[in-house]
ROZAKE-447084 format. One record per residue: y, x, z of N, C-alpha, C in turn. Coordinates in steps of 0.05 Angstrom, whole numbers, plus 5000, padded with zeros to 4 digits. Last residue first. Layout:
YXZYXZYXZ ...
This chain:
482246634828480746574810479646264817 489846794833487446624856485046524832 492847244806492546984816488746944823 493247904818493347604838492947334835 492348064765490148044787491247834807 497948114743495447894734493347844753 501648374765499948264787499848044770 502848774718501848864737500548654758 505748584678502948524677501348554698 510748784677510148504690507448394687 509349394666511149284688509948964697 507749284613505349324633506649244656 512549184595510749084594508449104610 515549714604516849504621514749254615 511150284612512450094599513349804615 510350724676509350404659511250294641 513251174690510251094695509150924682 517051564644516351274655514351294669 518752244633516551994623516451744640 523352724607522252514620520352234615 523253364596522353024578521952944600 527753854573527553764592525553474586 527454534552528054244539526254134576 528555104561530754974572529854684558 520755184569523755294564526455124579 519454554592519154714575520554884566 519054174635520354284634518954574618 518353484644516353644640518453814636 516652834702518653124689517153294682 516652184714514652464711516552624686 516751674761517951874731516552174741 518751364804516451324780516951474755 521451494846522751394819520251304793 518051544874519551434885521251304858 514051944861513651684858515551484875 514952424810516952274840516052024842 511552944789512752674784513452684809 512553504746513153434767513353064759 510954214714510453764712511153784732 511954694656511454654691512454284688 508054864596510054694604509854714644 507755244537506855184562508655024574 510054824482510055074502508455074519 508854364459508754514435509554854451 502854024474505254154481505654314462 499153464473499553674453501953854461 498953064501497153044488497553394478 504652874510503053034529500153094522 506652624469507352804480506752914506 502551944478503752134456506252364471 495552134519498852034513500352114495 491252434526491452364505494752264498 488952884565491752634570491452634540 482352964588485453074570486452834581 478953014645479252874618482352914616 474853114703477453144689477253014666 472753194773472653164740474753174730 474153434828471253424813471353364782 478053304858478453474853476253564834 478552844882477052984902476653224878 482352534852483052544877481652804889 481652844780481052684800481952794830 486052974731484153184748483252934774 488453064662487952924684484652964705 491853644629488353484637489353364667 495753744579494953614597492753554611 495354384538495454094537495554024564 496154924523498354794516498054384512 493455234544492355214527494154944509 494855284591495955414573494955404551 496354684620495354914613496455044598 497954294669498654374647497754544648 495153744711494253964706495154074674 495253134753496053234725495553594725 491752824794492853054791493153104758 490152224842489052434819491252654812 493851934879491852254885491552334869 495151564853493551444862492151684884 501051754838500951594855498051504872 499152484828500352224817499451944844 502153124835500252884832501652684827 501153714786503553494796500753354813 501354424771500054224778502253964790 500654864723502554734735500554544746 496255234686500355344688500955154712 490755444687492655344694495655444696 486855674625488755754651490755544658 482355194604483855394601485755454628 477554924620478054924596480655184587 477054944688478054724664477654954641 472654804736473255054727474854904692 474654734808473754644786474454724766 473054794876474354814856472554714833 473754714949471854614922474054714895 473054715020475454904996472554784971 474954295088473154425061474954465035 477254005122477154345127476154455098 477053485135474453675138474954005134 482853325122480553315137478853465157 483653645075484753745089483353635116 480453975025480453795042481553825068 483154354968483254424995482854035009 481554614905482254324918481154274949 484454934851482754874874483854634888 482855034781484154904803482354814823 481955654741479555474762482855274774 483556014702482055724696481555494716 488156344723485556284717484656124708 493856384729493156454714490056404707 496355974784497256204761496056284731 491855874827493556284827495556234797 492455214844492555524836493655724831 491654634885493554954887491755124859 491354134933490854254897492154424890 490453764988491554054973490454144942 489653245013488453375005490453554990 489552765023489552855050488953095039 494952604981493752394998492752675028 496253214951494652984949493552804962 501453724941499653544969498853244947 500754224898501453994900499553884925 502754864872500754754889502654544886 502555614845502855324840500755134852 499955904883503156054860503755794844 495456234920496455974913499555994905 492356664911494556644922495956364902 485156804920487556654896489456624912 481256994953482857214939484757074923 481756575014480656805000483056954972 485756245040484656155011483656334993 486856035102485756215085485056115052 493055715125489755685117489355825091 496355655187494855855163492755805148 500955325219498555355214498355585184 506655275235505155125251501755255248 511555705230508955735214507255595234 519255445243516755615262513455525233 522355205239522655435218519755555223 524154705266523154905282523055225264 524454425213525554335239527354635252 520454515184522954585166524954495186 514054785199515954545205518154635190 509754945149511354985162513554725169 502855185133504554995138506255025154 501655695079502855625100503155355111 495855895055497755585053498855655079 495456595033493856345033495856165040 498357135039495856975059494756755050 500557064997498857304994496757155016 501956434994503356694999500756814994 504855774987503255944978504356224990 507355185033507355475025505655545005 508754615053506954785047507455005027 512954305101512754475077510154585075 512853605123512253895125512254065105 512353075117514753175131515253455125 506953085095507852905119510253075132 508353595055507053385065507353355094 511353814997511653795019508853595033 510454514959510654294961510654174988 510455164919511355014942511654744945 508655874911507855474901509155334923 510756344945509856294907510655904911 513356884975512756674980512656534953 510757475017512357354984511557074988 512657555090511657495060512057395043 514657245121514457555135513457655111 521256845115518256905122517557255115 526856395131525256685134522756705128 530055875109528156045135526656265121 535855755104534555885084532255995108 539855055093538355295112536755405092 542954805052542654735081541354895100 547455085006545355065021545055015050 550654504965551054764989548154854994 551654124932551154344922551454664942 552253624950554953734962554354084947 547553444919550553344921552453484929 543853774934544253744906547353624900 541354184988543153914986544353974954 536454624990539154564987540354294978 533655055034532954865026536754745023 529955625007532155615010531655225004 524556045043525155815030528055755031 524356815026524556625033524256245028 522657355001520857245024522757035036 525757494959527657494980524957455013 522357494921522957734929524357674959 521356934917518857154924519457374934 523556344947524856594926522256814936 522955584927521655884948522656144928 525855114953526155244934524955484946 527654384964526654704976525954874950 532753894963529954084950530554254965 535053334982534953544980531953664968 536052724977537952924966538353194970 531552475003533152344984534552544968 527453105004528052835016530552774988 525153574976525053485009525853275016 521353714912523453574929522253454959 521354394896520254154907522453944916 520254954859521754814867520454534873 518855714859518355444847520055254868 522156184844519856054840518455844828 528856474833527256264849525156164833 531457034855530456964831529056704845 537157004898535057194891534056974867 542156704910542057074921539357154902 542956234872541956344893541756684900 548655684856547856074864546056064875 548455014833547755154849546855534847 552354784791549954924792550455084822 551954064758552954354769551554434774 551453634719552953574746554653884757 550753454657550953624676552753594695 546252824653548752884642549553214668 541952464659542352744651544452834637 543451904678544052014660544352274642 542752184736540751994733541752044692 545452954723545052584739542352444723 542553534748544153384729542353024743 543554264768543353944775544453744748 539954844771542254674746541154394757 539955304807538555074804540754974794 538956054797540455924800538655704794 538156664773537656564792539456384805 538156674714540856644717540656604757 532056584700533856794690536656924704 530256144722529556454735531056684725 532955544732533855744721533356064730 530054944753530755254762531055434743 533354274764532054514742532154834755 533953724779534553944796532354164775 535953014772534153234759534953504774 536452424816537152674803535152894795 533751974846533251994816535952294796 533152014894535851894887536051874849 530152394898528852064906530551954902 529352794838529852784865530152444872 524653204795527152874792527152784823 524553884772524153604790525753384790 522354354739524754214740523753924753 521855094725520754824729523454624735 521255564683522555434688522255114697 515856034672516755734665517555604679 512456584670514756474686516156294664 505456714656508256624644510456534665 501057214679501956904685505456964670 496857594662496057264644498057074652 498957994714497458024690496757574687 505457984738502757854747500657804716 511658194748509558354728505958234736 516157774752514957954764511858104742 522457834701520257734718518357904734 526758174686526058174715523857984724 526157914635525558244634525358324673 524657224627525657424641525157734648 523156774583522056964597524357134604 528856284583526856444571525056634596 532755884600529055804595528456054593 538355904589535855974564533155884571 541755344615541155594610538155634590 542754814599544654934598543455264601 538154394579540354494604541354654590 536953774537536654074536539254184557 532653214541535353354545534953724545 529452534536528852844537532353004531 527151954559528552124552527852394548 520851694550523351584566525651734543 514751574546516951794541519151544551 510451324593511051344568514651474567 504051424633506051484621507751414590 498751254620500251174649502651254646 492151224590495151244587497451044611 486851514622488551294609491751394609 485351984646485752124613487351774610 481251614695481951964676482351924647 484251064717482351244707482851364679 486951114781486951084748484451124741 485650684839485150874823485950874793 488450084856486150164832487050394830 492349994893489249854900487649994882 496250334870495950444891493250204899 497849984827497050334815495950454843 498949544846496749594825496049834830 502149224899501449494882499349654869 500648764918501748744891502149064882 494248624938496248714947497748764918 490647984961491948244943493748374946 488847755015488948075011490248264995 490647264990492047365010491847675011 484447154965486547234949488747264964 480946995003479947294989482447334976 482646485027481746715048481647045028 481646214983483846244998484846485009 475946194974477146204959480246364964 474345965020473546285019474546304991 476445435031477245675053476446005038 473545224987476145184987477545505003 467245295010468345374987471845474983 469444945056467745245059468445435030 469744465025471644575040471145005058 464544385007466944324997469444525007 460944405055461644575028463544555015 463343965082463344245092462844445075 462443565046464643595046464943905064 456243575047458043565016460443645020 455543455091454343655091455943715054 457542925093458742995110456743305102 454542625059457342655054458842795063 449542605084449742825059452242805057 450042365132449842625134450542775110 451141845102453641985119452742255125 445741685086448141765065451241835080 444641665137443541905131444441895100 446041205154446941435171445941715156 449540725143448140835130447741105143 454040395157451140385167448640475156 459040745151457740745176455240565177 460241015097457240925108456440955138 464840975087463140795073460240715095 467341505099467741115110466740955098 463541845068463841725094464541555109 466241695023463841565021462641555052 470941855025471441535014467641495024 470642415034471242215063470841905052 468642564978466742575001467842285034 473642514962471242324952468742284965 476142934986477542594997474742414984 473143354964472743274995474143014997 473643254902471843264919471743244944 478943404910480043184908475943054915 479343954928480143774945479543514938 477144134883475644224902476444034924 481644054849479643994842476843964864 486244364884485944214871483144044870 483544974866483744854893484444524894 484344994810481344964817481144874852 489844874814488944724800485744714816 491145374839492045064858489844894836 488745764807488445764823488945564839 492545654753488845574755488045624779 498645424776497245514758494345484759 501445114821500645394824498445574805 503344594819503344744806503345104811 502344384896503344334863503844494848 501744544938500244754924500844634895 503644184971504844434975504644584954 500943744961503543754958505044064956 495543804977496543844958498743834940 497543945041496944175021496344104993 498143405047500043545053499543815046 493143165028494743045023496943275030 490543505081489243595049491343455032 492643205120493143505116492143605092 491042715109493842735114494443065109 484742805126485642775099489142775087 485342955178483843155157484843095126 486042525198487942725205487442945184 481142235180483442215173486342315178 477642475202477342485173480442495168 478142425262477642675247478742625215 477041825252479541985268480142155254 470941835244472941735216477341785227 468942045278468942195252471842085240 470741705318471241965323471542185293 466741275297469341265298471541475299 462141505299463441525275466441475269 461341475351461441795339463041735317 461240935365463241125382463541415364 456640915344459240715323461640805340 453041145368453241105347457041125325 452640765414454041165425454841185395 451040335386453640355407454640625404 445740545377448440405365450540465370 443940605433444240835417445540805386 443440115460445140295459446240625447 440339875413442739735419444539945429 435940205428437440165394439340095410 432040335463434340375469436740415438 427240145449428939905473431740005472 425240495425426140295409427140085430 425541065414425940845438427340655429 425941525385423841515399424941325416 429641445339426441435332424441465355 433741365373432841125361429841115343 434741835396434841725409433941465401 436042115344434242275349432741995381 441141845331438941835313436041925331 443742095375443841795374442241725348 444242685347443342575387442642165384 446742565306443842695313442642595333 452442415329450242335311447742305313 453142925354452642715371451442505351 453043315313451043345335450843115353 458143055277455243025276453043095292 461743165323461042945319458942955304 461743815314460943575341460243325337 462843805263461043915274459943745291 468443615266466643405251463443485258 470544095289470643735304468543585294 470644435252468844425274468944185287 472744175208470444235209469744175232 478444245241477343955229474443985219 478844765243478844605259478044355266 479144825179477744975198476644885224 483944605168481644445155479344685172 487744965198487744605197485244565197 487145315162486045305192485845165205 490745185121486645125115484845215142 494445205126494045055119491144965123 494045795135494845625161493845405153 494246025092491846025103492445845131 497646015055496645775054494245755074 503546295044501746295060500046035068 506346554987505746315001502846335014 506046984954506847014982506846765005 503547024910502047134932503447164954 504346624882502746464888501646734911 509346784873511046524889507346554902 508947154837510347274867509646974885 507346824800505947034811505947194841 512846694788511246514796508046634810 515447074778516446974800514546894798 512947314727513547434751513147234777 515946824695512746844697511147054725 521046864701519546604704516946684715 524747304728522647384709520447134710 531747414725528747274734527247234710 534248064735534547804727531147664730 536148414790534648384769534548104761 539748684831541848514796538548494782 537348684869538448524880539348434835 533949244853532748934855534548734860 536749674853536249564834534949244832 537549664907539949564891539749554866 532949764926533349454946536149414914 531750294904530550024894531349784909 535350574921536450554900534950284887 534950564986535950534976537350314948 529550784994528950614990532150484975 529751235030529951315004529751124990 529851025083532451125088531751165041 525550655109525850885101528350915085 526650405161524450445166524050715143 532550235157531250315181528950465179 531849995109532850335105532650395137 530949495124528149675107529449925101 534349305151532149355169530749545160 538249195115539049465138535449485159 536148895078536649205070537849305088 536648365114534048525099534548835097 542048305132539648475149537648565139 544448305076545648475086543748515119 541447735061541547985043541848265060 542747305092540547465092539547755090 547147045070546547115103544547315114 546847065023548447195030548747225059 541746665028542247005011543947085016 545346255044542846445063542846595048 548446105010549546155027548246295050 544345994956546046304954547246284984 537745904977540045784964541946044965 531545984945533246084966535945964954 525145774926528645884923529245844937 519845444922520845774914524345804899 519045034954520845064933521645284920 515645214994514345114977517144944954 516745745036518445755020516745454999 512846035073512945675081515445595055 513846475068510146475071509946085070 518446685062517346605037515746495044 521446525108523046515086521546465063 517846645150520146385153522146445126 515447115135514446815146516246645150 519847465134517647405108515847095118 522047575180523247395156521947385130 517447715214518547475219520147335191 517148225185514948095187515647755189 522148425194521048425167518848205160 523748465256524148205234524448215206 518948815264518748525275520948275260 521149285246518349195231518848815241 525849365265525849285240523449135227 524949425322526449195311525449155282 521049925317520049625321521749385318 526150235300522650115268521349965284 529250265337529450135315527550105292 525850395385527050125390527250095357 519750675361522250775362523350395375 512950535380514550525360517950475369 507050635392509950635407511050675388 502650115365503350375368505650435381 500349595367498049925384499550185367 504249255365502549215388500449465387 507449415312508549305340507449295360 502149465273504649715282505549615303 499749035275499049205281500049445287 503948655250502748545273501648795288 504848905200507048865223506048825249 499448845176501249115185503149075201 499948185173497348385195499248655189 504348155143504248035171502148145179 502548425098505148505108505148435132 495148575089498748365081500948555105 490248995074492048865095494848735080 487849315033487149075040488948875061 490249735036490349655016489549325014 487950115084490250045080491449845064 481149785082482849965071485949875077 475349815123478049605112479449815105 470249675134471149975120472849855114 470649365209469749385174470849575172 469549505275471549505251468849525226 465649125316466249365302467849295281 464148775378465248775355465649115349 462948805429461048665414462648695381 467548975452465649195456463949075433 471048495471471748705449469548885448 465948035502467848275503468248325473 462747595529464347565509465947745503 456747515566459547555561461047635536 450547515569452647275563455447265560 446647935548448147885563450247695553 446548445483445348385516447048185535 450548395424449548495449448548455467 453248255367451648095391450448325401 456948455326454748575339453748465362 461848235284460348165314458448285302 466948545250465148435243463648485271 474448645230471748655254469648475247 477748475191478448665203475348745225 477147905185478148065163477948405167 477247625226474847715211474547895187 482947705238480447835257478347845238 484747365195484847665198483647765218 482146855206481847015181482347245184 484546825260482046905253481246975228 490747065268489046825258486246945260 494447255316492047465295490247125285 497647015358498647135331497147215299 497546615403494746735389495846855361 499346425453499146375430498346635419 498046555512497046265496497946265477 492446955521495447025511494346705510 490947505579491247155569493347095559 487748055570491847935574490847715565 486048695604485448485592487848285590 486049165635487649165617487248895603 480449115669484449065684486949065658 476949195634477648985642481048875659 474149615604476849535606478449295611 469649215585469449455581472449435589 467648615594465748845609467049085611 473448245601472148385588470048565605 476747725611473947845624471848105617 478947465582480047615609478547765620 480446915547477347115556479647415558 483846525533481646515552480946745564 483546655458484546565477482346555509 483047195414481647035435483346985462 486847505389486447175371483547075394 489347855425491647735402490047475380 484948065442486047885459488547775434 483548365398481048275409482548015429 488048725402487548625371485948305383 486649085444488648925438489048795421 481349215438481949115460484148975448 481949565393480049405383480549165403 484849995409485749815392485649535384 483250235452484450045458486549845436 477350435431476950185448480449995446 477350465355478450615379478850335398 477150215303474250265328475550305359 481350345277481650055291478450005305 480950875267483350795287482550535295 476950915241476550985262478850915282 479350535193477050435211476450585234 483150895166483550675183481650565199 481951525187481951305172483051075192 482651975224482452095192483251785177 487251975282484751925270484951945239 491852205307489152395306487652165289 496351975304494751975329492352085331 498352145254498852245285497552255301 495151745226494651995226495952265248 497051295246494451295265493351505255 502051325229501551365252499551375264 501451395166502651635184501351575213 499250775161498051135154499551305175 503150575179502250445195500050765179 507850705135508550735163505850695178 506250655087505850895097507150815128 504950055090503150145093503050535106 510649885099508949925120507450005119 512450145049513250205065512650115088 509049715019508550175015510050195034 511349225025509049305028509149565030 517749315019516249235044513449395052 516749454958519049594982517149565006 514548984930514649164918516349454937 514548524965512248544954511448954940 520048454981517848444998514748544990 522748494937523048624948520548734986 520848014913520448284899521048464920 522547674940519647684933520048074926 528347734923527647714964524047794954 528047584880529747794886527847844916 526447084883525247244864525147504874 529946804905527346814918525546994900 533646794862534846984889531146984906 532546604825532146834815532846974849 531446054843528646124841528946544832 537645914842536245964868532946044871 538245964782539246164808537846234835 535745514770535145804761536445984783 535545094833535945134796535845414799 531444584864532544854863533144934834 
């Protein structure tokens, strides 16, 4: 394969690793948050999960104690056992039968699952649309027949061009904002050291080693017959001759075994050629088990330097498997397996631009003792900037090139601002008591819903608007227009707010305190910073950015409990109060000070390729 064809398997990697993954994971979240449950583990407790999962890698067994007419004899078996065990841990129970009931889910995280267990698990325990189960099924399928068995890592260009055009209609099946990354990834140039990283976490080697799984257990048997024919010669000594015999029948069986065993360790170390310190130490580990089988065919008359060779090589290979077995899990999105931690540097300056209107305080602002009106400004999933001008009541659009696009009229003074999808924002006006939600491109508005009250902080979750008002958090469908829910927030009128994973972070404005609404459990916690809050963002992991007025940054944890400054260069120090917004779609974080505009990166293009050091295989 030449450079080209390792940059197009590059291309296809990346896109699988960096698109695919987040986009099953939120698909396979959302829906077992539909379905009512808080986590993953209560979803995969639930009887008919655990039932259908339970028959997808036990062959035979039909029989269940608990839900038995729903039971399914599959003869091929999708769910390897690595990932059953990966996923359920046995509870032996009373009684000789073999049920889904004897088993419980692990604390498995979204985070822990591959692309082929999510696919596997979205298609079989959830109802899923005709087109996100087409798509999931041949996302899953063309990641196994393109990369998981790829051991030339490249793709030739007449299948990339066969390829190319279903990949990116399946994965805007599933999310439509994904877009700008399938077309930034197709012109990326190859990244040697990247690729090869990509190469060692998409190759699926665990088949390989279910082989050698199988070949254990065989060898199992045959040493219990062993045993049996040792055990048979210390007590009967008339019966050597035939307890020989049964003997030199077992070993023969062994040395069968061995040697199907050794053709497949021969054929995985072909596979696993140059895969850096990970093939190497696998490698090493193998070339121990063929030294182990040289000494087992050695000692058919040696029976108990054949037990140690044969108890040498099940470690051997025990070792090999749990080596294997732990590095598949990684998942290549860093910032979403690891939490940050508070106050590191995760940002770096990009650009910065000045709009077109003043920024300034406004003689028509509203009159709210300690709170400043500051011009906020969002980066939309298409990577457009969308600025609110309180002065001129109006939203100044500008391009990926912050260059000025146009401006959106609004009837009344506008708030605050969010983004609703690829190419629209919502926008809450206080006086008017409305949300105005408006398309940036065609610069129209798409609907303006009503409410019965002033309306302040505004952001979205799972589809849904959340409000601030005099009452506390609206949630509203943006469908139906209709107020699904109310949640009280005593005397702070939430006037700047951000959705966090399952969780709400809101304040009044002006105090000190940021609150932090569980959404779960229902439960309200706050935490008291250093100076009045101006703005709240989140960030990819949950944690929360927090601008003050005290004219700095404080990084604020998921559950809303600690904090630590931003030290970063220009966020360390504001020279205004400032309103923040990031887009983890674009990976960029917007600060909007008066009329200056800064944009920040998530990661230097260095850290960029540093990011899946963790995968290789220790």
């Amino acid at each position: 394969m030449d450079r080209e064809d390792r940059r197009r398997f590059f291309v296809i990697g990346s896109v699988f690793l960096e698109v695919v993954t987040p986009v099953f994971r939120r698909q396979l979240g959302n829906n077992y948050t539909k379905a009512g449950f808080n986590c993953l583990k209560d979803f995969l407790n639930s009887q008919p999960v655990v039932h259908t999962l339970f028959h997808l890698n036990h062959r035979y067994t039909w029989y269940c104690c608990v839900d038995s007419p729903n039971c399914i004899a599959r003869q091929k078996l999708p769910l390897y056992t690595y990932q059953w065990k990966l996923l359920y841990t046995e509870n032996p129970g009373p009684g000789n039968h073999h049920c889904h009931c004897k088993y419980t889910a692990k604390p498995v995280q979204l985070n822990d699952l591959d692309i082929t267990l999510m696919g596997l698990i979205l298609v079989n325990c959830f109802n899923l649309g005709p087109a996100e189960a087409q798509a999931v099924r041949y996302l899953r399928q063309f990641k196994n027949d393109y990369l998981s068995h790829n051991t030339n890592c490249g793709i030739t260009e007449p299948k990339y061009n066969s390829l190319w055009p279903d990949l990116t209609y399946h994965v805007l099946q599933l999310d439509q904002t994904r877009q700008s990354d399938l077309k930034d990834m197709k012109n990326r140039p190859l990244d040697e050291q990247l690729c090869k990283q990509y190469y060692i976490h998409l190759l699926d080697v665990n088949k390989r080693f279910k082989e050698i799984d199988n070949s254990i257990q065989e060898m199992n048997t045959s040493i219990q017959e062993i045993s049996t024919s040792v055990n048979g010669i210390n007590t009967s000594v008339q019966g050597i001759g035939w307890n020989l015999h049964s003997m030199d029948g077992s070993v023969q069986r062994v040395n069968k075994t061995l040697q199907g065993l050794e053709r497949s360790v021969q054929e995985g170390n072909a596979t696993l050629q140059g895969l850096e310190r990970s093939v190497q130490g696998g490698n090493t580990a193998l070339q121990e088990i063929n030294s182990s089988i040289q000494t087992i065919n050695t000692a058919v008359r040696g029976i108990p330097v054949m037990n140690d060779a044969i108890q040498k090589f099940v470690f051997y290979a025990e070792k090999v498997l749990t080596c294997r077995r732990q590095n598949p899990d990684k998942q290549s999105n860093g910032q979403e397996r690891n939490p940050y931690k508070l106050g590191q540097d995760i940002f770096y300056y990009h650009h910065q631009f000045t709009t077109n209107g003043t920024g300034s305080q406004s003689k028509n602002s509203p009159s709210i003792p300690g709170l400043i009106i500051s011009n906020k400004a969002v980066v939309t999933d298409d990577g457009h900037v969308a600025c609110i001008n309180y002065d001129y009541s109006s939203i100044e659009i500008y391009d990926t090139d912050s260059l000025y696009v146009g401006t959106i009229q609004l009837q009344s003074e506008p708030w605050d601002i969010t983004v609703f999808n690829n190419c629209t924002v919502a926008v809450t006006k206080h006086r008017c008591q409305s949300i105005d939600i408006l398309n940036i491109h065609n610069k129209q508005e798409v609907k303006s819903i009503q409410l019965s009250t002033a309306c302040f902080g505004i952001t979205t979750k799972n589809n849904k608007l959340v409000v601030g008002c005099g009452e506390g958090l609206l949630i509203i469908d943006p469908q139906t227009e209709k107020v699904e829910k109310t949640i009280e927030t005593g005397d702070c009128i939430p006037r700047r707010l951000c959705g966090s994973h399952d969780s709400i972070f809101y304040t009044d404005g002006c105090s000190n305190y940021l609150y932090h609404y569980n959404i779960p459990y229902n439960k309200f916690s706050k935490v008291k910073l250093p100076s009045g809050v101006s703005d709240v963002t989140t960030l990819q992991d949950g944690s929360v950015y927090a601008t003050c007025y005290a004219k700095l940054v404080l990084h604020v944890s998921s559950d809303g409990q600690k904090y630590k400054k931003v030290t970063t260069k220009g966020l360390a120090s504001l020279g205004f109060i400032s309103k923040i917004s990031f887009n983890p779609i674009q990976k960029k974080l917007v600060m909007k000070t008066r009329n200056l505009v800064t944009v920040y990166h998530r990661e230097t293009p260095q850290q960029h390729t540093n990011i899946f050091k963790g995968c290789l295989i220790q």
